[in-house]
Each structure stands twice: as structure tokens, then as C-alpha cells.
C-alpha positions, 0 to 999 in steps of 0.5 A, a space after each residue: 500500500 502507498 504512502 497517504 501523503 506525498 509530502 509532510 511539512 511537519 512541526 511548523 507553526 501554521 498562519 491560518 485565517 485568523 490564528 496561528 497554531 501548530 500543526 502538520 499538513 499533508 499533500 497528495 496531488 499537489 493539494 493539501 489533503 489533510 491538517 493536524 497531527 500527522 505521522 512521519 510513516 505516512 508520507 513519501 517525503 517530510 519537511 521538518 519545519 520545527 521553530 518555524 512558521 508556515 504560511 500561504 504562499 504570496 500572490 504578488 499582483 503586480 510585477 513587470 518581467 518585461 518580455 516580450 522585447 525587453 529580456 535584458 531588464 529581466 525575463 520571466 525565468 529570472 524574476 519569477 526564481 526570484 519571487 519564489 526565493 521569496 515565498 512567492 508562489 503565483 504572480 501577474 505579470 503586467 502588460 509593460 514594459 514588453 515590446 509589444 505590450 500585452 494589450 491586443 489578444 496576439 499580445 496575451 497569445 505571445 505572453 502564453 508561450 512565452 511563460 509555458 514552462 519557464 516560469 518559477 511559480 503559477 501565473 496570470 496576465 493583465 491586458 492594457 488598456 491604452 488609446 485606440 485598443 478598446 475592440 481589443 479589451 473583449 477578444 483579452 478577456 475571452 483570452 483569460 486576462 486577470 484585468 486590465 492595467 491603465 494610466 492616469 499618468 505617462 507611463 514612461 516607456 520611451 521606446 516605440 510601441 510602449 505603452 501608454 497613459 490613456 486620456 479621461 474621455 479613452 479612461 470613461 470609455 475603457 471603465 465602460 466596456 471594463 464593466 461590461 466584461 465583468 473585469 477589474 481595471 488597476 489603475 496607476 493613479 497620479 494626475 499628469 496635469 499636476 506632474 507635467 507642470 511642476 516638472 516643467 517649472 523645475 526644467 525651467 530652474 534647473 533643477 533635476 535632483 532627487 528631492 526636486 523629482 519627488 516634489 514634482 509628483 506630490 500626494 495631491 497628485 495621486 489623491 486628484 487622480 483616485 478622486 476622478 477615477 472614483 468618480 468614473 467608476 460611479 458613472 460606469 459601474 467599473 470595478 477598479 483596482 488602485 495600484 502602488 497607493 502611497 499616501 494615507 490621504 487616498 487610503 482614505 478617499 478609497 475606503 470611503 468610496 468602498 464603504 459608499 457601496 463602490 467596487 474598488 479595492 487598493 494595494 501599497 508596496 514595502 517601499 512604501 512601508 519600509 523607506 522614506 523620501 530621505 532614502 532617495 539621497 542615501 540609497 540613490 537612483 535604485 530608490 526611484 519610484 512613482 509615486 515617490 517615497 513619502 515622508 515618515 509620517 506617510 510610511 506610519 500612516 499607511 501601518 495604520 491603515 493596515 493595522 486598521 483593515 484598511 489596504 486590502 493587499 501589497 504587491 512589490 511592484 518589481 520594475 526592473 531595467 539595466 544598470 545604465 537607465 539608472 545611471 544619470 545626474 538628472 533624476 527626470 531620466 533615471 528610470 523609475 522603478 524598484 527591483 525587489 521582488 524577492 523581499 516582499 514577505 520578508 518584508 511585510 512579516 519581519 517589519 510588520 510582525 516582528 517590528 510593530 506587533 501585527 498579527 501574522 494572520 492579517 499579514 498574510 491575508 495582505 499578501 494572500 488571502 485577499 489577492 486570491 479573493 479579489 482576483 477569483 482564485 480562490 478557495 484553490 489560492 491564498 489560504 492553508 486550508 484542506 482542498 486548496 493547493 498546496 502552495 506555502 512558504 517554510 519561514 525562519 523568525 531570524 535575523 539575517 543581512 541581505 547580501 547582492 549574492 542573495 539575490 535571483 533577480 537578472 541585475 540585483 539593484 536592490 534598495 535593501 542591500 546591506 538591510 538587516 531582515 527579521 526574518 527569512 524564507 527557509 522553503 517555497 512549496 509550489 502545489 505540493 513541489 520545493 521549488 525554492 530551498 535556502 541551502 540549494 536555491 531553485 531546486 526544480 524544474 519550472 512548473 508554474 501554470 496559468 492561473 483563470 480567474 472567476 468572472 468579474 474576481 469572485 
């Protein structure tokens, strides 16, 4: 007779729902078949996890792997090892910075083959919506897109074909027929009026430093930009998603739309929570990002909210590119965008459990449960439950400095090299499969699959 389980993770301390407790999960077919006490004999296979915790997998929302057409900024085979040395077990992969941009049905056909048995962890695609594309929003649905991804703001590629920043009459029309599909659009929310015209001041003084970069793209920027799309959303009935939300100020202005009844939900990023706009002299061209790190009391503010159950979820919005595009004096040039994919959940459970006292099971519910629920991947996603897919990370409560070395990313511009983090990703288990182990690093084939949602995220 067979072996009841093909794997046993025993003796860890298991983040659930709503508690922690010690417990042993047992995995046949890639999904978790049983919870409790279980014997070693039974299983093909154990992993010790004593003194550690056991959590669900991250869902990483938003990561930019930039192909097709940009590989040496990243490729999925690098990015999508380095989400799963962090825990990471299912991202969606956005639809720039490729060349073509994933925003007509050939585009997303393209991106399949290319993330078919090359990517580190399961997967989903966002659509775009840009100017002129709208006939091409229904044929990206059919095809199984997770979303569709705009901006209220230029989206910085420079090369031809990038994508684009859409207009308010493209936007009202696009959350029109985003509606009509049943889908959710994530929005990049920052007015390009009140951007353009503070940049345009500092051009014409001179100025071109990293604070002056900052004061271009203020938080009342971001709070006009949520304002209006919350506006359209009402107009058109358009579930929405606000990605990289920076500011408290428009947690605030979101949450109230939510409790009016709107479909709308938001995320923020660890650089949001773990740096402040002093690091951009400190740390240097690697911490630029839009919108731009804030001030402490917006890094508080944001732990607030979280504490208060008002940010439904946190993405690493790992946005890539070579090391020259972020070489320049002239911080208008530099490319805007932090790479770490890899320190997510470090992150959000070290600094957020660890540091400030928060609980693991709302931690994890940022990082998992909700993204799962949003997105319609649940109850197969998100949670350590029996029936759902064996997808977890094996995480260790210690200490350790982050070294370059560490890292899997393609170039390793990391703005937290040199950090010390409380904590650290021991193993990732991907549908039953060590796919990451911290003495021998990817330790499987790639094997991650294409996720589909349920109409409209469940």
C-alpha cells in the first residue's frame, strides 16, 4: 500500500485565517489533503519545519518581467526564481514594459508561450488598456486576462510601441466596456496635469535632483487622480483596482468610496512601508519610484491603515531595467522603478510582525488571502486550508543581512542591500513541489501554470 501523503511539512507553526497554531499538513496531488497531527510513516517525503512558521504562499499582483522585447531588464525565468526565493508562489505579470505590450489578444497569445514552462511559480496576465485598443479589451478577456492595467499618468516607456497613459474621455470609455466584461481595471493613479507642470517649472530652474523629482509628483497628485477615477467608476459601474497607493490621504478617499457601496479595492508596496523620501539621497537612483517615497509620517500612516483593515493587499511592484537607465545626474531620466521582488514577505512579516506587533494572520491575508479573493482564485489560492493547493512558504523568525549574492533577480539593484531582515524564507512549496530551498536555491524544474480567474474576481 502507498504512502497517504506525498509530502509532510511537519512541526511548523501554521498562519491560518485568523490564528496561528501548530500543526502538520499533508499533500497528495499537489493539494493539501489533510491538517493536524500527522505521522512521519505516512508520507513519501517530510519537511521538518520545527521553530518555524508556515504560511500561504504570496500572490504578488503586480510585477513587470518585461518580455516580450525587453529580456535584458529581466525575463520571466529570472524574476519569477526570484519571487519564489521569496515565498512567492503565483504572480501577474503586467502588460509593460514588453515590446509589444500585452494589450491586443496576439499580445496575451505571445505572453502564453512565452511563460509555458519557464516560469518559477503559477501565473496570470493583465491586458492594457491604452488609446485606440478598446475592440481589443473583449477578444483579452475571452483570452483569460486577470484585468486590465491603465494610466492616469505617462507611463514612461520611451521606446516605440510602449505603452501608454490613456486620456479621461479613452479612461470613461475603457471603465465602460471594463464593466461590461465583468473585469477589474488597476489603475496607476497620479494626475499628469499636476506632474507635467511642476516638472516643467523645475526644467525651467534647473533643477533635476532627487528631492526636486519627488516634489514634482506630490500626494495631491495621486489623491486628484483616485478622486476622478472614483468618480468614473460611479458613472460606469467599473470595478477598479488602485495600484502602488502611497499616501494615507487616498487610503482614505478609497475606503470611503468602498464603504459608499463602490467596487474598488487598493494595494501599497514595502517601499512604501519600509523607506522614506530621505532614502532617495542615501540609497540613490535604485530608490526611484512613482509615486515617490513619502515622508515618515506617510510610511506610519499607511501601518495604520493596515493595522486598521484598511489596504486590502501589497504587491512589490518589481520594475526592473539595466544598470545604465539608472545611471544619470538628472533624476527626470533615471528610470523609475524598484527591483525587489524577492523581499516582499520578508518584508511585510519581519517589519510588520516582528517590528510593530501585527498579527501574522492579517499579514498574510495582505499578501494572500485577499489577492486570491479579489482576483477569483480562490478557495484553490491564498489560504492553508484542506482542498486548496498546496502552495506555502517554510519561514525562519531570524535575523539575517541581505547580501547582492542573495539575490535571483537578472541585475540585483536592490534598495535593501546591506538591510538587516527579521526574518527569512527557509522553503517555497509550489502545489505540493520545493521549488525554492535556502541551502540549494531553485531546486526544480519550472512548473508554474496559468492561473483563470472567476468572472468579474469572485
Amino acid at each position: 500500500m502507498g504512502a497517504t501523503f506525498e509530502l509532510l511539512i511537519q512541526g511548523g507553526r501554521v498562519v491560518f485565517g485568523d490564528r496561528v497554531e501548530q500543526a502538520d499538513i499533508g499533500i497528495r496531488e499537489g493539494v493539501i489533503a489533510a491538517i493536524g497531527k500527522l505521522p512521519a510513516e505516512e508520507a513519501e517525503s517530510v519537511l521538518r519545519a520545527d521553530g518555524h512558521v508556515v504560511v500561504p504562499g504570496m500572490i504578488d499582483v503586480h510585477v513587470h518581467f518585461n518580455e516580450p522585447g525587453l529580456e535584458d531588464w529581466e525575463g520571466i525565468p529570472t524574476g519569477s526564481a526570484a519571487l519564489a526565493a521569496g515565498g512567492c508562489t503565483a504572480y501577474f505579470d503586467m502588460p509593460l514594459n514588453g515590446l509589444p505590450p500585452t494589450t491586443t489578444l496576439a499580445a496575451v497569445e505571445q505572453k502564453k508561450r512565452l511563460l509555458a514552462g519557464r516560469s518559477n511559480a503559477d501565473y496570470a496576465l493583465w491586458g492594457g488598456l491604452v488609446p485606440g485598443n478598446l475592440e481589443e479589451l473583449a477578444p483579452m478577456a475571452e483570452a483569460g486576462v486577470i484585468g486590465f492595467k491603465a494610466f492616469m499618468s505617462a507611463a514612461g516607456g520611451k521606446q516605440e510601441g510602449a505603452f501608454r497613459e490613456v486620456d479621461d474621455t479613452e479612461l470613461y470609455r475603457g471603465m465602460q466596456e471594463i464593466a461590461r466584461l465583468g473585469k477589474i481595471l488597476a489603475l496607476h493613479a497620479e494626475s499628469e496635469a499636476v506632474i507635467r507642470a511642476l516638472a516643467a517649472d523645475k526644467a525651467r530652474r534647473g533643477l533635476s535632483g532627487p528631492a526636486d523629482y519627488a516634489r514634482t509628483r506630490p500626494v495631491y497628485a495621486e489623491l486628484e487622480a483616485v478622486r476622478r477615477a472614483l468618480f468614473f467608476a460611479e458613472q460606469t459601474g467599473c470595478a477598479l483596482h488602485f495600484v502602488h497607493i502611497s499616501s494615507p490621504e487616498a487610503v482614505r478617499e478609497i475606503g470611503a468610496a468602498k464603504r459608499a457601496g463602490l467596487d474598488v479595492t487598493l494595494e501599497t508596496c514595502p517601499h512604501y512601508l519600509t523607506l522614506t523620501e530621505e532614502a532617495l539621497e542615501e540609497i540613490g537612483p535604485v530608490a526611484k519610484c512613482a509615486p515617490p517615497l513619502r515622508t515618515r509620517k506617510e510610511l506610519e500612516g499607511l501601518w495604520q491603515a493596515i493595522a486598521q483593515g484598511e489596504i486590502d493587499m501589497i504587491s512589490s511592484d518589481h520594475s526592473p531595467c539595466p544598470p545604465d537607465w539608472k545611471a544619470s545626474d538628472d533624476w527626470f531620466e533615471i528610470w523609475g522603478g524598484i527591483a525587489a521582488a524577492q523581499n516582499s514577505l520578508e518584508l511585510v512579516l519581519g517589519e510588520g510582525h516582528r517590528v510593530r506587533g501585527l498579527e501574522l494572520p492579517l499579514l498574510c491575508r495582505l499578501l494572500s488571502a485577499n489577492p486570491a479573493r479579489r482576483f477569483g482564485l480562490a478557495p484553490c489560492k491564498g489560504e492553508i486550508a484542506v482542498g486548496a493547493d498546496a502552495d506555502v512558504a517554510v519561514v525562519e523568525f531570524a535575523p539575517y543581512v541581505l547580501r547582492r549574492e542573495h539575490l535571483y533577480d537578472r541585475h540585483k539593484q536592490n534598495v535593501y542591500i546591506g538591510k538587516t531582515m527579521h526574518c527569512r524564507v527557509r522553503q517555497t512549496v509550489l502545489r505540493g513541489t520545493v521549488v525554492y530551498d535556502l541551502r540549494k536555491g531553485i531546486v526544480r524544474p519550472a512548473e508554474g501554470r496559468l492561473l483563470a480567474p472567476l468572472p468579474k474576481g469572485g
